[in-house]
N, C-alpha and C positions, 0 to 999 in steps of 0.2 A: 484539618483544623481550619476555621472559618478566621479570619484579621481583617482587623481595616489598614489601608492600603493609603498611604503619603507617596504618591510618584514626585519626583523630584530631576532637576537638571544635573544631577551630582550622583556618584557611585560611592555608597559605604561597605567599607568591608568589617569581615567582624573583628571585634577587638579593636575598632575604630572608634573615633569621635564625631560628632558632628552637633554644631548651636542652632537652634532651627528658633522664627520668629510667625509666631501665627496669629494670624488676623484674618482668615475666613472663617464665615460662624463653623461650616464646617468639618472642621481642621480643631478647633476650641472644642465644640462637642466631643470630635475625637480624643483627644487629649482627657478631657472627664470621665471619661469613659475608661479609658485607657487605667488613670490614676484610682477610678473608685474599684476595678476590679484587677489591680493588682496587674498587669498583662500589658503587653506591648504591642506595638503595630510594624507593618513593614514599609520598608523603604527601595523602593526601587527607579532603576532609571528611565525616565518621559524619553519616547521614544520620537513622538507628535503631538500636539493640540489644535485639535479643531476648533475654534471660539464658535462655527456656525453651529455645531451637532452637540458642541460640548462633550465631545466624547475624548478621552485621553488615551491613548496608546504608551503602554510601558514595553518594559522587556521583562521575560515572563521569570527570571531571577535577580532574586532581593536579598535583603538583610533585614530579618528580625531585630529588632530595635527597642530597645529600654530606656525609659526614660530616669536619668542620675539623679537632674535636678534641676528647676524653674527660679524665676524670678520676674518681674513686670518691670519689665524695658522704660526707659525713660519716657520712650514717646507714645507710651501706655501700652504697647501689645504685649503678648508674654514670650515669654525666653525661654526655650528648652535645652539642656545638655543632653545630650542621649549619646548610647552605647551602643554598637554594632552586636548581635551577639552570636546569629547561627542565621546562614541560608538557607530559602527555601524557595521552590517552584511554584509557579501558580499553575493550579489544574484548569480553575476557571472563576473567571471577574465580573462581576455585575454591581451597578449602582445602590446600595443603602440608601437610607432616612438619610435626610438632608443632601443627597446627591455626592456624598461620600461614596468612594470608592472601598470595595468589599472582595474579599476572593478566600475561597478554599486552597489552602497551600499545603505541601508535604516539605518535610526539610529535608535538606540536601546535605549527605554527609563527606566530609574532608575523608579523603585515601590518607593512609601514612607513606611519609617518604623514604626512600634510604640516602639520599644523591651522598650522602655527606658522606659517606662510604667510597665513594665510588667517584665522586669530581671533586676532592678535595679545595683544587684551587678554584674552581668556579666558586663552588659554595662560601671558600672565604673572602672572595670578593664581593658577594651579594652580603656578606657581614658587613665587613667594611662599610661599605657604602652607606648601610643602613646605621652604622656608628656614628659616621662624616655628617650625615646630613638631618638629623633626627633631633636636634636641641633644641627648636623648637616646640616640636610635639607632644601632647599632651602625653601619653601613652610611655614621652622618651625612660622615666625612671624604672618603667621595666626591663630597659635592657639591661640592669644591674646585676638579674638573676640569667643566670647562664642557662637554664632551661628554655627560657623562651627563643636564645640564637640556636638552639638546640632543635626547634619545636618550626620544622620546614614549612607548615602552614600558617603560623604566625608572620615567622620572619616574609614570604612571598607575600602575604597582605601588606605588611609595612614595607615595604620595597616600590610596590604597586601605588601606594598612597604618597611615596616619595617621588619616583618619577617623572619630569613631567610630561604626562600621557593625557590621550583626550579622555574623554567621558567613555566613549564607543570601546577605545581601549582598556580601559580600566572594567567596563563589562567584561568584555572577552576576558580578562583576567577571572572576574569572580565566577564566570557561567565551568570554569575549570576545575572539576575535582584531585584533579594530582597534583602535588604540590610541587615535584623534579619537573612538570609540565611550565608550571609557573616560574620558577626559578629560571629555567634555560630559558624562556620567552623572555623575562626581564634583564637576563644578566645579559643578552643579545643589546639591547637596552644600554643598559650600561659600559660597552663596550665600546660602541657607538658616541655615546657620551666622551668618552677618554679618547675616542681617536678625533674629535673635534675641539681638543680644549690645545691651545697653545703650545708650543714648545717652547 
């Protein structure tokens, strides 16, 4: 499947949020485009930017991305909300009309987990945490429904989006199909966290 392609300094995972403000004609075209045929674009993380070749280097897994809802910004650009909603690979990238970024991609499908079976107390520590710190976030009134602390590949993206990890890390998070993978790498994480907070 052929998208257009927003690299970005930031990792979204799916079932994420993210507010995006555009003001290159390029990125506006996209977005028209996007909205007249119904369809989303990907987001994935700038890996470099050359300003002399203008060529961008990302990382070759993203997030599919929908767009919720707009509005024109005070300081006149426009305002996106968008929705993380399924990863996908890039097989291969080449520049579009207007020097948009364009790529054939396959989607990359989440493993089911069991951990929860099986490291009881790990698993409800990576709840917990994801309880403690989540009042914020847009996403937080789902944790209401018990399926989603249920649902290994949700809760490891909201875990990942909570931490604070770099960019590079938070890659290596999404580039992960098993969700007992992601869990154990974050609750490491988390663990780390609790042995540096105060007595």
């Amino acid at each position: 499947m052929k998208i257009p392609l927003f690299p970005l300094n930031t990792v979204l995972f799916p079932g994420g949020r993210v507010n995006l403000r555009i003001f290159e004609p390029r990125y506006t075209d996209m977005v028209s485009h996007c909205m007249r045929n119904e369809m989303g674009f990907g987001i994935c993380l700038l890996r470099d930017s050359t300003v002399e070749s203008r060529r961008e280097l990302f990382h070759s897994v993203g997030t599919y991305t929908l767009i919720t809802d707009w509005e024109l910004l005070d300081d006149g650009l426009l305002g996106l909300h968008c929705r993380g909603e399924k990863r996908f690979t890039i097989s291969s990238s080449y520049y579009g009309a207007g020097g948009l970024n364009e790529a054939e991609v396959s989607w990359r499908l989440d493993q089911t987990g069991e951990m929860g079976e099986r490291e009881p107390q790990l698993l409800a520590s990576c709840i917990d945490f994801v309880r403690r710190q989540a009042k914020a976030e847009e996403w937080a009134a789902e944790l209401h429904s018990e399926h989603r602390l249920s649902d290994l590949n949700w809760l490891s993206y909201r875990l990942a989006e909570l931490l604070p990890l770099t960019a590079e890390s938070r890659q290596t998070v999404l580039d992960m199909d098993n969700p007992d993978i992601r869990l154990r790498t974050l609750s490491s994480v988390i663990q780390t966290i609790g042995r540096k907070r105060p007595g």
